[in-house]
DOVEXDO-431145 format. One record per residue (C-alpha): residue in three letters; x, y, z. Coordinates in steps of 0.001 Angstrom, whole numbers. Example, Ala and Ser with C-alpha at 12.3 -4.5 7.8 and 13.67 -1.06 7.14 Angstrom:
<atoms>
<atom><r>ALA</r><xx>12300</xx><yy>-4500</yy><zz>7800</zz></atom>
<atom><r>SER</r><xx>13670</xx><yy>-1060</yy><zz>7140</zz></atom>
</atoms>
This chain:
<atoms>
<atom><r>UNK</r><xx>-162758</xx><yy>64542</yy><zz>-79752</zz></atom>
<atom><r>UNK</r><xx>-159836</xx><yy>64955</yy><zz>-82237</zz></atom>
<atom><r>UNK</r><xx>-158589</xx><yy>61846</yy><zz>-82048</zz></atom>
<atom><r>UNK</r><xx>-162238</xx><yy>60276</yy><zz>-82533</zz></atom>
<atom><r>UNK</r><xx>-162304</xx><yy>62399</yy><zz>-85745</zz></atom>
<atom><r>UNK</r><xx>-158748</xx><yy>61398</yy><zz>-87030</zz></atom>
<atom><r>UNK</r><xx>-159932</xx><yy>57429</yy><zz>-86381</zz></atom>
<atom><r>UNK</r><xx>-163062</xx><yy>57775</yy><zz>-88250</zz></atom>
<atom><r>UNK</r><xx>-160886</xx><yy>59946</yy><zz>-91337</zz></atom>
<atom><r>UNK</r><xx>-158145</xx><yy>57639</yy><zz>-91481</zz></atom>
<atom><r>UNK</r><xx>-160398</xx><yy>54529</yy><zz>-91930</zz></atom>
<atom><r>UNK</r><xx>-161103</xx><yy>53162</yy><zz>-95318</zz></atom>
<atom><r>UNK</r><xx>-164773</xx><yy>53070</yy><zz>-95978</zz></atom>
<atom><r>UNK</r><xx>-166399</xx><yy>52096</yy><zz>-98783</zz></atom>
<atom><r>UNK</r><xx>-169470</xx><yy>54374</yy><zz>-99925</zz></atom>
<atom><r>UNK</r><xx>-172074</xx><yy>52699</yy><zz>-98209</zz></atom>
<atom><r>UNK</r><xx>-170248</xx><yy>53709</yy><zz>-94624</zz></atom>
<atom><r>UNK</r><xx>-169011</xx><yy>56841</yy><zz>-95454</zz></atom>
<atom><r>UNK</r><xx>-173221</xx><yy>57867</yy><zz>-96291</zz></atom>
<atom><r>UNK</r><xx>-173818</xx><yy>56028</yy><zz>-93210</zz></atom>
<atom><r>UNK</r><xx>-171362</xx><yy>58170</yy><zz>-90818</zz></atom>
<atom><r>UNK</r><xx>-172381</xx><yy>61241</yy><zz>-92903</zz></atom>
<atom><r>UNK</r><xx>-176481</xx><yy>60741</yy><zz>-92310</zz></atom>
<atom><r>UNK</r><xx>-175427</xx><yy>60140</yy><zz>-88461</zz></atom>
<atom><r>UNK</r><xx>-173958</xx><yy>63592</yy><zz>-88489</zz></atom>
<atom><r>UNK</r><xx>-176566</xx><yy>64841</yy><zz>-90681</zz></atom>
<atom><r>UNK</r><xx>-179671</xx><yy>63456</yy><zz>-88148</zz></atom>
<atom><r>UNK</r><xx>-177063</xx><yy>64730</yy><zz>-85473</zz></atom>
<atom><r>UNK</r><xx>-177177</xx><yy>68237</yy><zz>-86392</zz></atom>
<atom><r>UNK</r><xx>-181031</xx><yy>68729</yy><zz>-87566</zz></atom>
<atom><r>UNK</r><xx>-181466</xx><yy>67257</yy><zz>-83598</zz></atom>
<atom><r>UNK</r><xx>-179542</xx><yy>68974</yy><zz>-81851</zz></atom>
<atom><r>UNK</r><xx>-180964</xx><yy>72606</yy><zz>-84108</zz></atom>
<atom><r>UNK</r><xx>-184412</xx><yy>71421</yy><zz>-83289</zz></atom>
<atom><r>UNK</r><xx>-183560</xx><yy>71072</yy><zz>-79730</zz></atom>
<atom><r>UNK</r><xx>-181947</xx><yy>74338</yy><zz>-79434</zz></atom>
<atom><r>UNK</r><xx>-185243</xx><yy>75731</yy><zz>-81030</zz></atom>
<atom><r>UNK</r><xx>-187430</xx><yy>74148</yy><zz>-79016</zz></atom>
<atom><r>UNK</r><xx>-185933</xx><yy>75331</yy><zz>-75727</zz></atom>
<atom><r>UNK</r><xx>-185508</xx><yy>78864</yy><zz>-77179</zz></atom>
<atom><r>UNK</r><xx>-189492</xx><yy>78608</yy><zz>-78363</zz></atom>
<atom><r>UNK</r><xx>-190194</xx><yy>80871</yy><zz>-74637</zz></atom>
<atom><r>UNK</r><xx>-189246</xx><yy>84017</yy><zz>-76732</zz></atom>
<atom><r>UNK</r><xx>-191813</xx><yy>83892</yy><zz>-79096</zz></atom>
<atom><r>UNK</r><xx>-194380</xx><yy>82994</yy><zz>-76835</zz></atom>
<atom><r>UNK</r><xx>-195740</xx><yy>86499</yy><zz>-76145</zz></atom>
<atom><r>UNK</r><xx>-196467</xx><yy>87139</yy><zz>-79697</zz></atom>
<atom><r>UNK</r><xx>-197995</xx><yy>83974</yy><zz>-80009</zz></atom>
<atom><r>UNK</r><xx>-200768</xx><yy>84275</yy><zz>-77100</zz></atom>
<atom><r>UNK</r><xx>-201774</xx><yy>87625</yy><zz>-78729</zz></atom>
<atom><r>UNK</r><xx>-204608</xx><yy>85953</yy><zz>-80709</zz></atom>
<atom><r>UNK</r><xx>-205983</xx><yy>85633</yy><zz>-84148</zz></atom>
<atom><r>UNK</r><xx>-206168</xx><yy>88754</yy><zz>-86005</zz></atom>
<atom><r>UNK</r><xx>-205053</xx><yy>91279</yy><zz>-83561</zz></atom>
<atom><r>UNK</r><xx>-202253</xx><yy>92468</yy><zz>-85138</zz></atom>
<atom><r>UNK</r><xx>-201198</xx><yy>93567</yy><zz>-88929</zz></atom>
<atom><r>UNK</r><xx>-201156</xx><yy>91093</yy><zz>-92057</zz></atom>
<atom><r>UNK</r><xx>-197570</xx><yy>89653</yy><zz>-92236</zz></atom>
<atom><r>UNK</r><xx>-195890</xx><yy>90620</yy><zz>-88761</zz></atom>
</atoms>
């Protein structure tokens, strides 16, 4: 993985690939965080299935 990351920083890149490698990592990250969220939704799902109105304003 190191190596991969000292071949991509020893390049030279003009500005148009260096926003291109950085949105990659960018659209990398906000994936893989909704991912995690999504598979870590189960925890909430008791206070979701509680109902409308059933408990207090803002909790």
């Amino acid at each position: 993985m190191q190596t991969k990351i000292a071949s991509i920083m020893s390049q030279k890149m003009d500005r148009t690939k260096f926003l291109q490698y950085a949105g990659g990592v960018a659209l990398t990250v906000i994936g893989l965080r909704g991912l995690i969220a999504s598979l870590s939704e189960n925890n909430n799902a008791a206070h979701r299935t509680r109902g409308y109105g059933t408990t207090r304003y803002g909790s």
